[in-house]
N, C-alpha and C positions, 0 to 999 in steps of 0.2 A: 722679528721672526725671519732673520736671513734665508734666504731657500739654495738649496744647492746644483738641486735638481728636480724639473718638472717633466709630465708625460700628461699629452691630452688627447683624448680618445673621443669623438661622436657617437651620442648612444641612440640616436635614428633621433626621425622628428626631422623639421624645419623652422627656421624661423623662429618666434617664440614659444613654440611647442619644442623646438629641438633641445637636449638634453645636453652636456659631457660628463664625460668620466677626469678627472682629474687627480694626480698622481703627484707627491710633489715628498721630495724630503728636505726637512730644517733642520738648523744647527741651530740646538737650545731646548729647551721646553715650549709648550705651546701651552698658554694659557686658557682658562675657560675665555676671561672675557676678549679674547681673540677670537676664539671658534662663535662666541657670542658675534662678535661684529659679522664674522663669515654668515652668518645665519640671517642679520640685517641685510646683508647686502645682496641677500639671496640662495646662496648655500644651502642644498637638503644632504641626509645623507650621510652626514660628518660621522670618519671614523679615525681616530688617532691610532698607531702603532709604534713602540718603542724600536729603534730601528734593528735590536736585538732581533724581534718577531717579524718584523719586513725583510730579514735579510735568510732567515732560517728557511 
């Protein structure tokens, strides 16, 4: 999942309470069992967009 470009935002909070927003566009598909690891490793939230719909 090469990435081309990221954007990370603070969504308030500190510390382990503090949140981001995270922004990021891939070259390729993104699999389940990718969003899956994202999800292990902590990831809420997950939304995929085909960069059609990211860019309209």
């Amino acid at each position: 999942m090469p990435v081309r470009s990221s954007s990370c935002l603070s969504q308030g909070g500190t510390g382990a309470n503090g949140a981001l927003s995270l922004q990021t566009m891939c070259e390729g598909a993104v699999s389940w069992q990718q969003l899956e690891e994202l999800e292990r490793a902590g990831a809420r939230g997950l939304m995929v967009l085909g960069v059609e719909r990211s860019l309209a």
